[in-house]
KOLNUTI-375426 format. One record per residue (C-alpha): x, y negated, z negated. Coordinates in steps of 0.001 Angstrom, whole numbers, plus 500000, padded with zeros to 6 digits. Example, Ala and Ser with C-alpha at 12.3 -4.5 7.8 and 13.67 -1.06 7.14 Angstrom:
2
512300504500492200/513670501060492860/
END
This chain:
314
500000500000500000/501357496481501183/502192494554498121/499514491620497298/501288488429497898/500018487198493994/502591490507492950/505310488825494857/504869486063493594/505094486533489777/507828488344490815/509847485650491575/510090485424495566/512295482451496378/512763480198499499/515681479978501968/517697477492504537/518322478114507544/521384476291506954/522492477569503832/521721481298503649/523196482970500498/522652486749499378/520883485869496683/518185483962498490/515640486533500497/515162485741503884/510918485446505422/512047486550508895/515705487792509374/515250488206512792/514941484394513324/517550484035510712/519714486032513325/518131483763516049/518945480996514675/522425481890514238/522627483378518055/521324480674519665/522063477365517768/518421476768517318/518180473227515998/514944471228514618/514115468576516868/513036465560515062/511525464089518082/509071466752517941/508399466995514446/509906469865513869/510266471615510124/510693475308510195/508760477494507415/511050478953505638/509491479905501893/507875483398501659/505478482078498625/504264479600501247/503397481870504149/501440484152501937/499074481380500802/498517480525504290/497770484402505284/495587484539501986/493765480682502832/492715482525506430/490734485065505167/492295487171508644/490313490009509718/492019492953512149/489369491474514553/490312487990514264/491644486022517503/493907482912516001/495549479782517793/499001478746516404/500198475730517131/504035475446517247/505089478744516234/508806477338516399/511002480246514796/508056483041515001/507931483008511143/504382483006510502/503498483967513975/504541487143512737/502828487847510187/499866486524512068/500351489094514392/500574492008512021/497279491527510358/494927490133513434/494013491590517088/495093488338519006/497353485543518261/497951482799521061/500944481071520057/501263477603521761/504598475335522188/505996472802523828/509996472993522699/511538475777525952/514299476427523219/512036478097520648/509507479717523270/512808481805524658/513227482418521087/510148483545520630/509610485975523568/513144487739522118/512218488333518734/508389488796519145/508671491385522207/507212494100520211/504050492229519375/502249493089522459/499225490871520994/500883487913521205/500133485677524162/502648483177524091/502019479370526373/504042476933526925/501693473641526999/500982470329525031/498112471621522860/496344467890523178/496241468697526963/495042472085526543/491352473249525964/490871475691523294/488220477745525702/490826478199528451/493465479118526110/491037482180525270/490332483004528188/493982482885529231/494588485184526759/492164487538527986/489904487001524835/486338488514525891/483316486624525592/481711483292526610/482066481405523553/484634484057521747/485223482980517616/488775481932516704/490594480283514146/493608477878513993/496065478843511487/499366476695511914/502335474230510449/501886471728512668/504074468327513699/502848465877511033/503173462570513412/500040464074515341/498246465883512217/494794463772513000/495426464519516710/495432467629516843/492133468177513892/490558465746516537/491015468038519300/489441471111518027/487138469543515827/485363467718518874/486254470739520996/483368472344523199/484580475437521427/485585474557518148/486825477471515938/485381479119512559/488044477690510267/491261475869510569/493996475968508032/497028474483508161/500386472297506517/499309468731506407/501129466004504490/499941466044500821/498774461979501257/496452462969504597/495964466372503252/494252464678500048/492488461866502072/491315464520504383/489662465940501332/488492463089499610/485014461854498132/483334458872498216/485220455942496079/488661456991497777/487188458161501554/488679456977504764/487854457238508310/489703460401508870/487814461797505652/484921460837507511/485835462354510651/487037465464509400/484055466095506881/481520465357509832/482341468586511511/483678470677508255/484410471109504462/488196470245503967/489923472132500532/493252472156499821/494757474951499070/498005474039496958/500804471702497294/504262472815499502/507228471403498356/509950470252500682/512225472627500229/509828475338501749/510829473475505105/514494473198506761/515459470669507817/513112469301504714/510834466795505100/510752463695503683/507431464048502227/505393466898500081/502837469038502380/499239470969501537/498015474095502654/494444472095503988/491568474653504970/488598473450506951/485399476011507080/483659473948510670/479800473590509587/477011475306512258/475619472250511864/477038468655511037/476136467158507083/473993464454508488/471896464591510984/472261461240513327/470572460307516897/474239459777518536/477226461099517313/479005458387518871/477131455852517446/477652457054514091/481392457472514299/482080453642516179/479591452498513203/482036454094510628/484974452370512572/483414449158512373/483144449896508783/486485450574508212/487994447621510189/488678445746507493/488865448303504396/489642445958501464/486886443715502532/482845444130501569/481174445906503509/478788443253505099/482201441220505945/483847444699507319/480767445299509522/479956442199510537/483556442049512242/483472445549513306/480135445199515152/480651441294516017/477452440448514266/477223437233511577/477468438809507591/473988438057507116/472643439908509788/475188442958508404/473482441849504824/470376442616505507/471091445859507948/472681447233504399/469739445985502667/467318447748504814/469152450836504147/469467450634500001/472913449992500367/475043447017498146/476132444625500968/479393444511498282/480505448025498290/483410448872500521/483737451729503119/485598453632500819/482534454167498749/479998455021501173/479001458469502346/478568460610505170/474410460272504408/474997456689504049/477109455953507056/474142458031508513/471510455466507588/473289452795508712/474316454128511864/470263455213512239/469478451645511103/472370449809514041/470406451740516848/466643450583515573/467714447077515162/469308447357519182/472571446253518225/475468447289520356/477775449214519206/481052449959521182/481765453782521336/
END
């Protein structure tokens, strides 16, 4: 029986560096420790790049995705084959997708004996999630998947965008966020944001635990969560346009810091007394600020901004 990754953890399973590999320290993947070594595989920082390296760490993440044998799952940059891996070993398809030529070479080498891995080499913000699948030869017209991945952190919202607002968006999505957008992400109202808002629209964010830096070589400069989103059948609120509602949370949030009568009215280019009494109308304190609103309030007004006729650039 495989040993339960709680076992290995009380009993004392320790990172390692890719740069810095001592006997003492127990290696995730020594094939891409050999790799790495081989090829003079380097992070590239214009890509973002931190390799997983801590064997506590991947185990959450297998645990957070509740995998299945039957499961299909998108990674997105797979970069040493670490947790692609051990994605592979417990799930019947894993589409790895990455941009770096280095690491896909990489890849293909260490990986050739996972003949359910479908490796592509493509910019995952140009690629649809339903062609990827079918690529892949996934059955089905709208097949279930999941994203499980450490993605770049400079295109974190990005990429959540992407699938969230995808034709075919997938059951759950957890990845390595950085702990400040990981805990907006999950925020309530009195600290929420517009990527709360955006996020929360389409799922329920948790985080799973904090990742220290030293999980990652090189390190980043910054602590990481493990964020899971379960995507809802069926959005929180319900609204007449979903475009409307998301350009009146933008208007919202245009000026933050301000009230929210002086945040809309600048956001929607209306005068603060017509934004006044559109907050009025809808029970809401024209002195609140975004942050304290919502997703049934942003509703209202957004419901409210379409009966009154007011424009509202999407």
């Amino acid at each position: 029986m495989e040993e339960s990754y709680e076992a290995r953890s009380r009993a004392g399973a320790r990172p390692f560096f890719l740069g810095a590999i001592t006997q003492s320290v127990r290696a995730v993947d020594g094939e891409a420790i050999a790799l790495v070594g081989r090829r003079g595989l380097r992070a590239k920082k214009s890509l973002g790049q931190h390799f997983l390296v801590d064997r506590q760490v991947l185990g959450r993440i297998i645990s957070a995705a509740q995998l299945a044998p039957e499961d299909t799952v998108i990674e997105v940059g797979p970069g040493l084959g670490i947790l692609t891996r051990a994605l592979a070993s417990r799930v019947s398809k894993v589409i790895a997708v990455e941009t770096d030529g280095r690491l896909i070479s990489a890849l293909r080498h260490s990986m050739a004996d996972a003949h359910n891995l479908h490796i592509v080499e493509a910019d995952i913000l140009q690629t649809d999630p339903g062609s990827l699948l079918a690529s892949a030869g996934v059955a089905g017209s709208s097949p279930p998947y999941k994203v499980v991945a450490n993605i770049p952190y400079y295109i974190t919202s990005a990429i959540l965008r992407h699938f969230l607002e995808a034709s075919l968006k997938p059951s759950v999505i957890v990845v390595m966020v950085q702990r400040e957008v990981g805990e907006a992400i999950a925020a309530q109202p009195g600290n929420m944001s517009l990527l709360a808002v955006s996020v929360q629209f389409y799922g329920k964010p948790v985080i799973i635990d904090r990742v220290p830096a030293r999980s990652f070589s090189p390190p980043p400069k910054v602590e990481s969560v493990i964020l899971r989103i379960q995507l809802l059948e069926e959005p929180p609120v319900k609204v007449s346009q979903t475009d409307h509602f998301f350009a009146v949370a933008r208007a919202g949030f245009s000026a933050p810091r301000k009230q929210l009568r002086n945040s809309l009215a600048q956001g929607l280019s209306i005068p603060p007394q017509r934004a006044a009494l559109l907050l009025e109308k809808t029970a809401i304190d024209p002195r609140r600020r975004a942050e304290t609103l919502s997703l049934q309030e942003w509703a209202r007004i957004s419901e409210e901004v379409d009966r009154n006729g007011d424009s509202v650039r999407c």
